[in-house]
N, C-alpha and C positions, 0 to 999 in steps of 0.2 A: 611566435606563438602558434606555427601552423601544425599541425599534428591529428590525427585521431581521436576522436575523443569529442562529451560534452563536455561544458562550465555548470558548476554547483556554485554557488556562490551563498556566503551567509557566515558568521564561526560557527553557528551550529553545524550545519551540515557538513563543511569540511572538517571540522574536527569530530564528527561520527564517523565520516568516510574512512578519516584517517585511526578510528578505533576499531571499527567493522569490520571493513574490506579494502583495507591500503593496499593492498597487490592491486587492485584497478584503480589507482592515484597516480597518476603518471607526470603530476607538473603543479606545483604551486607558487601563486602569485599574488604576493604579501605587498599593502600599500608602503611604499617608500617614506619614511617619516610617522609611523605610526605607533601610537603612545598604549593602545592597547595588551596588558601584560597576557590578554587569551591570544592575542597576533604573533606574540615570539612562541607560547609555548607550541603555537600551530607548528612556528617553521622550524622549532628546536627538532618537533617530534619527526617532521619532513624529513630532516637532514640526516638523521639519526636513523632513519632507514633508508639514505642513500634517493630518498627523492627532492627532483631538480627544484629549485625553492628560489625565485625572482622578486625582486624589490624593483616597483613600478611606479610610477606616478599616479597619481589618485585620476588624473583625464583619461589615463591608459585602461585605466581598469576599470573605467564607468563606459568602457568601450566592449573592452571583452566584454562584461557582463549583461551588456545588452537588456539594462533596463533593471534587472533583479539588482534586491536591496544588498551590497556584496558585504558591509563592513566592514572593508581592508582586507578582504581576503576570496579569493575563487581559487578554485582548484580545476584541471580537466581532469575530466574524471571518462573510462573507459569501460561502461558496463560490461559487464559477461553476457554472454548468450543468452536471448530469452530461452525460457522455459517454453517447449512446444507440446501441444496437446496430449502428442502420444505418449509422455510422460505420466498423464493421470493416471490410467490404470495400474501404475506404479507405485505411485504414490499413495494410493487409495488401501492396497495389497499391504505397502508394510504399515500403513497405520493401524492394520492390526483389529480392523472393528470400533478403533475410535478414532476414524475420518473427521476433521472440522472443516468442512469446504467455504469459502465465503465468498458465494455468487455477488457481483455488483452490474446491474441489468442498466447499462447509461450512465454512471455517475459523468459527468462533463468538465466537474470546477476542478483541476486539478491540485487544488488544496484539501478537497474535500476526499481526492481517490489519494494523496499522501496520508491523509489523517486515518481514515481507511484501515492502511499498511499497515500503520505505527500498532495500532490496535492490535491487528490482525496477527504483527511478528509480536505482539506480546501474551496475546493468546494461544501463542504456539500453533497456527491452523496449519493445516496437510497442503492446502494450496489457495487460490486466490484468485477467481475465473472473471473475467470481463472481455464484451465485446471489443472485435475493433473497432465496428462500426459507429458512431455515433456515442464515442466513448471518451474521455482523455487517456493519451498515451503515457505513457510512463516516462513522463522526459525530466529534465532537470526539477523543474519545481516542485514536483511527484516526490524525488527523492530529498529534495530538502527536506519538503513537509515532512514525510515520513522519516527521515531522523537514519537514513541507512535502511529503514526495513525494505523499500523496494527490491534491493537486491539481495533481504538473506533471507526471505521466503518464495517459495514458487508462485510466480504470475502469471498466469496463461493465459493468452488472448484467444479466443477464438473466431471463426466466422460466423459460426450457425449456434448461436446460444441455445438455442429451442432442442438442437440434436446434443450437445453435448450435455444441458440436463437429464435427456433422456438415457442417456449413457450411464453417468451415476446414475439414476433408480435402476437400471438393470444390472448395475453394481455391489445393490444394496444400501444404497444410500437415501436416509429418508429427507427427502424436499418442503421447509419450509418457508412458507414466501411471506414477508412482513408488509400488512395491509391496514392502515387505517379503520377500516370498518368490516376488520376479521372481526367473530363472533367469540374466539378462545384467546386467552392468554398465551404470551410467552412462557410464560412461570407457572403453566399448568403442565406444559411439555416434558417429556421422558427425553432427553438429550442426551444419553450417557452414551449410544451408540452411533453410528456413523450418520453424521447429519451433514445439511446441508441448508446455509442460512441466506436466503434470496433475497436482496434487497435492490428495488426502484431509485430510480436518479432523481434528481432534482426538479420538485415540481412533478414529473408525469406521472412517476412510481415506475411502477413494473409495467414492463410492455405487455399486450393481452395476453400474446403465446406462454409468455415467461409464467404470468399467473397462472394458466390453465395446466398447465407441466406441474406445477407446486404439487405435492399430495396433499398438503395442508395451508391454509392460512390463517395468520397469528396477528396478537398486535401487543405492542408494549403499552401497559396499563399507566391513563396519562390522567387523573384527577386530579389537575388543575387547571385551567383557561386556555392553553399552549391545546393548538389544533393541532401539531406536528412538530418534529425534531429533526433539527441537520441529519442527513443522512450519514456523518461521521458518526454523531454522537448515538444514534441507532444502533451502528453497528459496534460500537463499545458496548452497551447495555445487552444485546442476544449476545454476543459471542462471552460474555463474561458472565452470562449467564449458564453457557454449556459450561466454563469454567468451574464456576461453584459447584454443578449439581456432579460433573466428574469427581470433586476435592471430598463429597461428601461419601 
């Protein structure tokens, strides 16, 4: 089992890997004795593109898995290159005037930075920026969460959050930062042109700098008793909000 590569583990995730982005699936390891008719079509679809597909003992594979819920199945999986910085100005250029950036200033729960994702590659966003610092990295549970989307949109880590906001607004990108006790609505906002939707991690929000960089801060209109929203469920509600007002 030595090789390159991380463990996904889950049917969900190895059967998105293996819809998404199979060219980085390098090895799947199906529990030996397993009655699950989603476990054969995992390894039918394995074998059928020629990747190495093992039947393992249920101890063996509570071994690889290292703790994640596997369901008779992990896969190693060999992500691609991260996405580096200098690619923004790239990416920014062919979208053309309708940039969707999805700053995350700290998110830490990495179920929360996969939910994120999911969101994120179904809103079609231009890229998808977080610290390294004091951030969850994009490792295996990242990509379960997120269903594949980790790796089919651009995720850029950076060092200095504060300079590369600055970069988009001198890009033309308008900065808005999601605040509990912004004065304007989300859904008062002109979105249709290159934005930029800045959200707080868990618990702290936005770090001072992060705020003070925003051109704007917003908040999602919450009348009923709920003080606050998963930072997941936040970023579904803005970013599917530049959706709609684009559709219209």
């Amino acid at each position: 089992m030595a090789g390159k590569g991380s463990w996904i583990a889950g049917i969900n995730a190895v059967a998105a890997a293996l819809e998404h982005d199979i060219e980085h699936v390098r090895e799947v390891l199906v529990e030996a004795g397993g009655r699950n008719p989603r476990l054969t079509e995992i390894e039918e679809t394995a074998r059928r593109h020629e990747i190495s597909v093992r039947r393992v003992p249920l101890q063996a594979m509570d071994g690889v898995a290292g703790g994640l819920r596997h369901q008779g199945v992990i896969a190693r999986y060999e992500a691609p290159p991260p996405v580096e910085e200098s690619a923004l100005p790239g990416l920014l250029e062919a979208a053309d005037g309708k940039a969707l950036v999805l700053v995350l200033d700290g998110v830490q729960d990495p179920h929360n930075l996969g939910a994120c994702l999911r969101s994120a590659a179904a809103a079609a966003v231009t890229a998808v920026i977080i610290p390294k610092d004091k951030a969850a990295p994009v490792n295996a549970t990242v990509r379960k969460t997120s269903a594949g989307a980790a790796d089919r949109i651009p995720v850029i880590a950076v060092t200095n959050l504060a300079r590369t906001l600055r970069m988009l607004k001198d890009s033309g990108v308008w900065l808005y930062g999601l605040d509990l006790d912004a004065g304007e609505s989300i859904h008062r906002q002109d979105l249709r042109g290159n934005v930029a939707l800045v959200l707080g991690g868990e618990g702290e929000g936005m770090r001072r700098l992060t705020r003070e960089t925003c051109d704007a801060l917003v908040r999602i209109p919450m009348p009923g008793e709920m003080e606050s929203l998963n930072v997941s469920v936040a970023a579904g509600i803005v970013l599917f909000e530049v959706v709609r007002q684009r559709a219209g």
